[in-house]
BABA-146832 format. One record per residue (C-alpha): residue in three letters; x, y, z; residue number from 1. Coordinates in steps of 0.02 Angstrom, whole numbers. Layout:
BEGIN
+------+--------+--------+--------+------+
: resn :      X :      Y :      Z : resi :
+------+--------+--------+--------+------+
:  ala :      X :      Y :      Z :  NUM :
...
+------+--------+--------+--------+------+
! end
This chain:
BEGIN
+------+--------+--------+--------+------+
: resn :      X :      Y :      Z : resi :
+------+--------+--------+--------+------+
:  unk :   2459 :   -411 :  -8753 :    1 :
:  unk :   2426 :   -606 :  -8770 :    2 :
:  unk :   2534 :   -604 :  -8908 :    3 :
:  unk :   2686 :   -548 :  -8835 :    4 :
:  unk :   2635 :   -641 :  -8679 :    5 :
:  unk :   2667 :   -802 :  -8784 :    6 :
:  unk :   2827 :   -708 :  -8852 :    7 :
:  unk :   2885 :   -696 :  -8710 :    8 :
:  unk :   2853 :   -881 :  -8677 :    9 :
:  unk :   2938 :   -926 :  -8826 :   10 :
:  unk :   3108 :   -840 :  -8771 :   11 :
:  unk :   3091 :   -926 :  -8615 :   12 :
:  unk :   3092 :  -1092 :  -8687 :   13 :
:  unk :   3247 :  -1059 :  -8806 :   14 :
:  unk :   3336 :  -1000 :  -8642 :   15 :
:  unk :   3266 :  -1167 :  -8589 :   16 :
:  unk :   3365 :  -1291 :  -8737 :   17 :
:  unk :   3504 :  -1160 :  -8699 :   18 :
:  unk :   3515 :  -1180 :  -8525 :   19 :
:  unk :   3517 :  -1363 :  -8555 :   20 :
:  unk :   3642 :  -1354 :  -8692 :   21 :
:  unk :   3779 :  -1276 :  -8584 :   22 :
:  unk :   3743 :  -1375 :  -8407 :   23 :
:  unk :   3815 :  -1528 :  -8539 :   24 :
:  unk :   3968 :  -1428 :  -8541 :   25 :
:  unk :   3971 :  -1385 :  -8379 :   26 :
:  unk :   3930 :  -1548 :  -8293 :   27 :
:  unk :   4054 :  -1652 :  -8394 :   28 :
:  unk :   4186 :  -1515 :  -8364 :   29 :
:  unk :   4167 :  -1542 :  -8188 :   30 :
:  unk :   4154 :  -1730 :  -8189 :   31 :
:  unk :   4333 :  -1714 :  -8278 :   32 :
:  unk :   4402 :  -1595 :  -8148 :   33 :
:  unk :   4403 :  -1438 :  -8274 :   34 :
:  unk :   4380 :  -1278 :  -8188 :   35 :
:  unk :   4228 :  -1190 :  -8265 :   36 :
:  unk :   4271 :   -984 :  -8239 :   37 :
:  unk :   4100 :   -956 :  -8298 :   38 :
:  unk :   3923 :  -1019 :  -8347 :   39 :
:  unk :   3832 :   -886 :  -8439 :   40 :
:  unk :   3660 :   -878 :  -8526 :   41 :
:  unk :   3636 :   -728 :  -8648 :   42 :
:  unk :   3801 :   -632 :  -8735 :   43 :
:  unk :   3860 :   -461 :  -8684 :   44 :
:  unk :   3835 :   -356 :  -8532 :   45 :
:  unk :   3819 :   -435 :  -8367 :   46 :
:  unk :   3634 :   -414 :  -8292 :   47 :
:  unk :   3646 :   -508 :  -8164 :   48 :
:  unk :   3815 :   -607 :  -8079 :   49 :
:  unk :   3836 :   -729 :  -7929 :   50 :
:  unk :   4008 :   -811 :  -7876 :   51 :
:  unk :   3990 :   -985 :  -7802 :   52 :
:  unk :   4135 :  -1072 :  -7780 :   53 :
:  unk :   4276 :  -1056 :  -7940 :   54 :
:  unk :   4136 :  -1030 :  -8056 :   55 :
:  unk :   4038 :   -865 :  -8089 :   56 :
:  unk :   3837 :   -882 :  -8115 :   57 :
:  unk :   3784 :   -742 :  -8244 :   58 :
:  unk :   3626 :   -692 :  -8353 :   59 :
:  unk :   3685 :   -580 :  -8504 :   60 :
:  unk :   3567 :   -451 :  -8612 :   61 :
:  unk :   3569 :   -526 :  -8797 :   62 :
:  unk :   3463 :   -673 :  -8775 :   63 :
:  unk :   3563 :   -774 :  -8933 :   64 :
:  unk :   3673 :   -887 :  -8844 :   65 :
:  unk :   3755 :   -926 :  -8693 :   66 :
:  unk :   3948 :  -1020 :  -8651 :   67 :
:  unk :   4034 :  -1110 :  -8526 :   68 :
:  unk :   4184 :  -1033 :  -8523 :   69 :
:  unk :   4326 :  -1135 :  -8467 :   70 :
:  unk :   4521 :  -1140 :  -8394 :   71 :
:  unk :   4635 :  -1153 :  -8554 :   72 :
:  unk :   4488 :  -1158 :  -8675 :   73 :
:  unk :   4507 :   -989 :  -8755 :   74 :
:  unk :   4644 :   -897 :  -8678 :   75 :
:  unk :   4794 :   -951 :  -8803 :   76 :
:  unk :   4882 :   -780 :  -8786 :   77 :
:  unk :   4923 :   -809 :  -8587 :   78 :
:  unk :   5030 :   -945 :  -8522 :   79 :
:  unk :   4962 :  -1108 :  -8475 :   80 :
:  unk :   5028 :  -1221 :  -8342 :   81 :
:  unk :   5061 :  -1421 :  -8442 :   82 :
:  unk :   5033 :  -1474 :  -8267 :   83 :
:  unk :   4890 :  -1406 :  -8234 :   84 :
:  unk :   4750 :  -1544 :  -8230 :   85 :
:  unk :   4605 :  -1410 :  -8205 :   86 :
:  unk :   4659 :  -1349 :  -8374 :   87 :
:  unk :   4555 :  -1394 :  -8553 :   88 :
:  unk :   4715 :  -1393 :  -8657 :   89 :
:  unk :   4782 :  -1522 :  -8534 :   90 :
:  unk :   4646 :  -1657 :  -8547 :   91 :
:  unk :   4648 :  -1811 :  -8659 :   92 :
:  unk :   4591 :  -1804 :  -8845 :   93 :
:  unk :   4430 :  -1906 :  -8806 :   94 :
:  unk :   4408 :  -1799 :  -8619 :   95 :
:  unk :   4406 :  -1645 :  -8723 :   96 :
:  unk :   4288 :  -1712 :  -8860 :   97 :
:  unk :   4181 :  -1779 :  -8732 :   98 :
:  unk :   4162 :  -1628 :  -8652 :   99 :
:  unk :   4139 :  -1535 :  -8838 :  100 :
:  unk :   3987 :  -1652 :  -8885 :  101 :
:  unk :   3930 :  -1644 :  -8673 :  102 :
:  unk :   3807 :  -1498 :  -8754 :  103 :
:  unk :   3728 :  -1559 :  -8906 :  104 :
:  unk :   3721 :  -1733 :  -8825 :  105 :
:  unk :   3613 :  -1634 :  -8685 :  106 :
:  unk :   3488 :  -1566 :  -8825 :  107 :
:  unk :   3484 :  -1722 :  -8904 :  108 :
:  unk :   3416 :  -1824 :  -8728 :  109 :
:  unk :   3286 :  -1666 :  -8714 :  110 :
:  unk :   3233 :  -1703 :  -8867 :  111 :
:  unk :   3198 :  -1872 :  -8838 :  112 :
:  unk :   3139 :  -1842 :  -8655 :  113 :
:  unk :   3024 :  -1728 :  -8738 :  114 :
:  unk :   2946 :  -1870 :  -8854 :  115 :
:  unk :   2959 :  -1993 :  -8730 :  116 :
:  unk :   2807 :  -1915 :  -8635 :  117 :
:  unk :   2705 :  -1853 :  -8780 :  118 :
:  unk :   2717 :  -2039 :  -8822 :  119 :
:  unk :   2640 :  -2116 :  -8666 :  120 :
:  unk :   2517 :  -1971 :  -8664 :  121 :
:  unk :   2465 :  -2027 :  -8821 :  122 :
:  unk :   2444 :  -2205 :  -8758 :  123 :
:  unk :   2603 :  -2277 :  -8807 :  124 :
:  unk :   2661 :  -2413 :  -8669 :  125 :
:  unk :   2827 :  -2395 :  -8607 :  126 :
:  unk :   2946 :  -2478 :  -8709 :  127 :
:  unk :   2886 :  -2448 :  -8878 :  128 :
:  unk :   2861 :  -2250 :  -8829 :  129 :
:  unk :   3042 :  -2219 :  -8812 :  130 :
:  unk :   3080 :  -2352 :  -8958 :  131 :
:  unk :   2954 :  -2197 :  -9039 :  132 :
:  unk :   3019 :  -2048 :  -8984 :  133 :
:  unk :   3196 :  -2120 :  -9022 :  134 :
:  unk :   3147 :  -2129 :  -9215 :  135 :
:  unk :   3064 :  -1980 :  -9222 :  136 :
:  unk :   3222 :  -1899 :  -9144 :  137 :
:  unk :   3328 :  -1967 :  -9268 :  138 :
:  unk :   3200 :  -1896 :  -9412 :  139 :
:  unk :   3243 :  -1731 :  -9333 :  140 :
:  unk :   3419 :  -1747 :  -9344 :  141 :
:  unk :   3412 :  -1821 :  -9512 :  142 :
:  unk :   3283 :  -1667 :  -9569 :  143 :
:  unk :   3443 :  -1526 :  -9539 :  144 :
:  unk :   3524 :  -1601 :  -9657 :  145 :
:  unk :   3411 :  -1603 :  -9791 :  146 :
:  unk :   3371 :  -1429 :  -9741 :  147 :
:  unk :   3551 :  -1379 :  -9756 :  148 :
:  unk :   3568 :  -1463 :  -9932 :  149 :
:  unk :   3410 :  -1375 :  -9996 :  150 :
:  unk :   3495 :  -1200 :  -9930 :  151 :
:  unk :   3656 :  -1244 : -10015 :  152 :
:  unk :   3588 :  -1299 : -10184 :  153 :
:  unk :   3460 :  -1153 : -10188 :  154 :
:  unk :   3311 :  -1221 : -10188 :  155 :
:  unk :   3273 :  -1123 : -10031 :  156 :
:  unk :   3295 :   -923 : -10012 :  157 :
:  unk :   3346 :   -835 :  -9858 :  158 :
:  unk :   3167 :   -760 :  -9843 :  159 :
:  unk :   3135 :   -955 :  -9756 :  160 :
:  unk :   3282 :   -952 :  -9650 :  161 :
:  unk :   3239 :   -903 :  -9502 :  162 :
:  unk :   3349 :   -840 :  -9325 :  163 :
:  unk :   3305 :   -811 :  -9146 :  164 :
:  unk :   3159 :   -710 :  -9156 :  165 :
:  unk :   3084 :   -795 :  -9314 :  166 :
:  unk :   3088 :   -957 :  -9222 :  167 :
:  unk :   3008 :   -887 :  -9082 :  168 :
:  unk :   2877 :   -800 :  -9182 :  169 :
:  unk :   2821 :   -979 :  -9246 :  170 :
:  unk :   2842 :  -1036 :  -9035 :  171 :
:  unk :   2725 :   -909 :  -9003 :  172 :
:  unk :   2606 :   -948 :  -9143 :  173 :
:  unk :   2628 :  -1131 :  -9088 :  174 :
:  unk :   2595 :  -1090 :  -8901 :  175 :
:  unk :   2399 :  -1053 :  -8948 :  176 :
:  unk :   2376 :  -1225 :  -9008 :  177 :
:  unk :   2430 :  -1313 :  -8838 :  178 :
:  unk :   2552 :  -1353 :  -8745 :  179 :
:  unk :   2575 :  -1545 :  -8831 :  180 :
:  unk :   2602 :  -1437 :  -9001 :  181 :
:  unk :   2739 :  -1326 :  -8903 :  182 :
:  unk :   2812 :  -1478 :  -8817 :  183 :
:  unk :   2836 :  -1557 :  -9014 :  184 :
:  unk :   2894 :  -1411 :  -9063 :  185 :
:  unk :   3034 :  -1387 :  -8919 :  186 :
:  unk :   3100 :  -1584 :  -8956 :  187 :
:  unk :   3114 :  -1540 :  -9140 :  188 :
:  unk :   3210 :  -1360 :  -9093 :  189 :
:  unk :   3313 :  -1463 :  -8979 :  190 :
:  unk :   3374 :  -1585 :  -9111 :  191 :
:  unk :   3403 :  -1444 :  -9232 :  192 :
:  unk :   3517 :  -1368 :  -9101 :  193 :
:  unk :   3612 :  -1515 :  -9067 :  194 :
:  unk :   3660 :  -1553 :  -9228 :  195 :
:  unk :   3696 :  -1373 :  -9287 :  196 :
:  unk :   3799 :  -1343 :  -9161 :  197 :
:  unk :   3907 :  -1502 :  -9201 :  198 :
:  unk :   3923 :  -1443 :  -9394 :  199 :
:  unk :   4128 :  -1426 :  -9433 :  200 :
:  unk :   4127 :  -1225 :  -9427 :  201 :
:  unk :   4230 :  -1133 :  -9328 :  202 :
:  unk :   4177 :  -1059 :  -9171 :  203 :
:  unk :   4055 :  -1209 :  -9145 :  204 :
:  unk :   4081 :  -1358 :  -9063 :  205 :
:  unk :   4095 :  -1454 :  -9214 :  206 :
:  unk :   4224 :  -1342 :  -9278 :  207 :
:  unk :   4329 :  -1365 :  -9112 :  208 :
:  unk :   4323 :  -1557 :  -9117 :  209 :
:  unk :   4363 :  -1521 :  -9300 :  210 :
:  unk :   4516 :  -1426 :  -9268 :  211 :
:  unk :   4562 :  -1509 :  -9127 :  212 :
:  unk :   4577 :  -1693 :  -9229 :  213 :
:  unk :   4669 :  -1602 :  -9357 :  214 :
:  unk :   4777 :  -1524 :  -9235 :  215 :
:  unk :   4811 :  -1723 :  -9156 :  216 :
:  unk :   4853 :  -1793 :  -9361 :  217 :
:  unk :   4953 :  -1674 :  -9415 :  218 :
:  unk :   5033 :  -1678 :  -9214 :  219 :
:  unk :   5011 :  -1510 :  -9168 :  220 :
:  unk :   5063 :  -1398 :  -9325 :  221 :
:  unk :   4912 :  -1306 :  -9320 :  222 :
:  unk :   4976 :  -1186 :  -9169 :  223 :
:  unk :   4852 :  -1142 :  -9018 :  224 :
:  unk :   4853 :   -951 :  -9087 :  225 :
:  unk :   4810 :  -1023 :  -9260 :  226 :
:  unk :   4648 :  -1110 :  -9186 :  227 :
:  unk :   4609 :   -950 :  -9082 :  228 :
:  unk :   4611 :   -840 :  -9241 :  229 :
:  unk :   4497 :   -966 :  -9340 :  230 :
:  unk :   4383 :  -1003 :  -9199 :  231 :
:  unk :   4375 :   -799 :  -9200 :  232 :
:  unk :   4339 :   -776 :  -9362 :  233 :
:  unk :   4216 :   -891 :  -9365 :  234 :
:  unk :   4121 :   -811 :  -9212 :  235 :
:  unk :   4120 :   -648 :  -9301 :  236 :
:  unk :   4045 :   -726 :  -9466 :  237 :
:  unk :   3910 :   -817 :  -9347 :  238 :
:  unk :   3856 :   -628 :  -9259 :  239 :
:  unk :   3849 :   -561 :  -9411 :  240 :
:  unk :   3729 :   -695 :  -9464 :  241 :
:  unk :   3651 :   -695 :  -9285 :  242 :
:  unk :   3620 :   -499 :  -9338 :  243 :
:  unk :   3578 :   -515 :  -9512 :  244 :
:  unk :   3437 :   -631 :  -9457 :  245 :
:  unk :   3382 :   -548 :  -9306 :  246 :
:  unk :   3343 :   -387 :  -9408 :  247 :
:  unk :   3261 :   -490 :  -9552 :  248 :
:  unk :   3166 :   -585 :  -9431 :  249 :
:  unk :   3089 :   -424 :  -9345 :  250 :
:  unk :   3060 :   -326 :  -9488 :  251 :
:  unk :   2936 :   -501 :  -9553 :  252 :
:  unk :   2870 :   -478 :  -9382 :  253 :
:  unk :   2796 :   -318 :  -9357 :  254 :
+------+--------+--------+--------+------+
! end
């Protein structure tokens, strides 16, 4: 029972850096006058759904994800109004980057929130604990990459990576040494997250500012319905991963 008490715990927190994650978008959609249809944590059915004002509030049953879904984002196939400032294909190159990184930026200052207290509580004075928890945050950030290169040249196997529920099998595990070892834990998960997510593959929000700067070069010969079809393709691929991990991870579990 305790130990899927501090499972439980574990999801909680990843709906946590998720819910964070997407109030970026959503904040700095707002702030630029995009209207935000939805703001969703969890993918698939609806379990729960509140309208407040233009944007819809809803908790989902897959807890993998979430999205912010806004006006001219992903609809390509229906017609857009050009003069319609609420609109994400109307904005400005750097509004709709801005709004792109809003997320990861979001995970990043969690991250480094995060530190910034288990720095003073470990008697760092002000100053020098966020000039601490701003290295470490960068060690983080630095640490995916060396994790992705040791993926790509093999010298890790896919038994070590780990998805959603392996992660939160190590939270939970984590969760009996404290809540400072959690807390550490979170900040580093946090990181991770923010810099996956901006990694130039489709579906991601890397892969949209990606797309989107090659659209502006090459002045818009990459067509909207183009972009739609990668960005889709690239969402299946990431399920399917999502999936493949999921099972892997729960199969290692029990």
């Amino acid at each position: 029972m305790a130990y899927i008490f501090t499972l439980v715990y574990a999801f909680l927190l990843f709906f946590f850096m998720i819910i964070i994650h997407e109030f970026g978008h959503f904040i700095v959609s707002k702030f630029f006058g995009v209207k935000v249809h939805e703001f969703a944590i969890g993918m698939g059915p609806a379990l729960w759904k509140k309208q407040k004002g233009e944007t819809e509030y809803s908790l989902r049953l897959i807890p993998i994800g979430g999205y912010c879904r806004l006006e001219g984002e992903d609809d390509f196939e229906k017609d857009t109004d050009k003069n319609d400032p609420a609109s994400f294909l109307n904005q400005s190159i750097p509004n709709k980057i801005l709004i792109l990184c809003a997320g990861s930026l979001m995970n990043l200052l969690l991250c480094i929130v995060i530190l910034c207290i288990l720095c003073w509580m470990n008697g760092f004075s002000f100053l020098p604990g966020i000039v601490r928890a701003l290295a470490v945050t960068g060690q983080f950030a630095a640490s995916v990459f060396v994790s992705l290169k040791m993926v790509f040249s093999g010298l890790v196997s896919s038994d070590d990576v780990m998805g959603v529920v392996g992660i939160a099998g190590v939270v939970s595990e984590r969760a009996r040494m404290g809540a400072m070892e959690v807390s550490f834990l979170m900040g580093l998960l946090s990181a991770n997250l923010a810099v996956m997510n901006m990694l130039p593959f489709p579906a991601l929000d890397g892969g949209r500012i990606f797309l989107l700067l090659i659209k502006w070069v090459s002045r818009g010969r990459l067509s909207d319905k183009a972009e739609a079809y990668i960005h889709a393709a690239g969402m299946i691929l990431l399920l399917l991963l999502m999936f493949f991990l999921i099972v892997k991870d729960t199969i290692n579990l029990f």
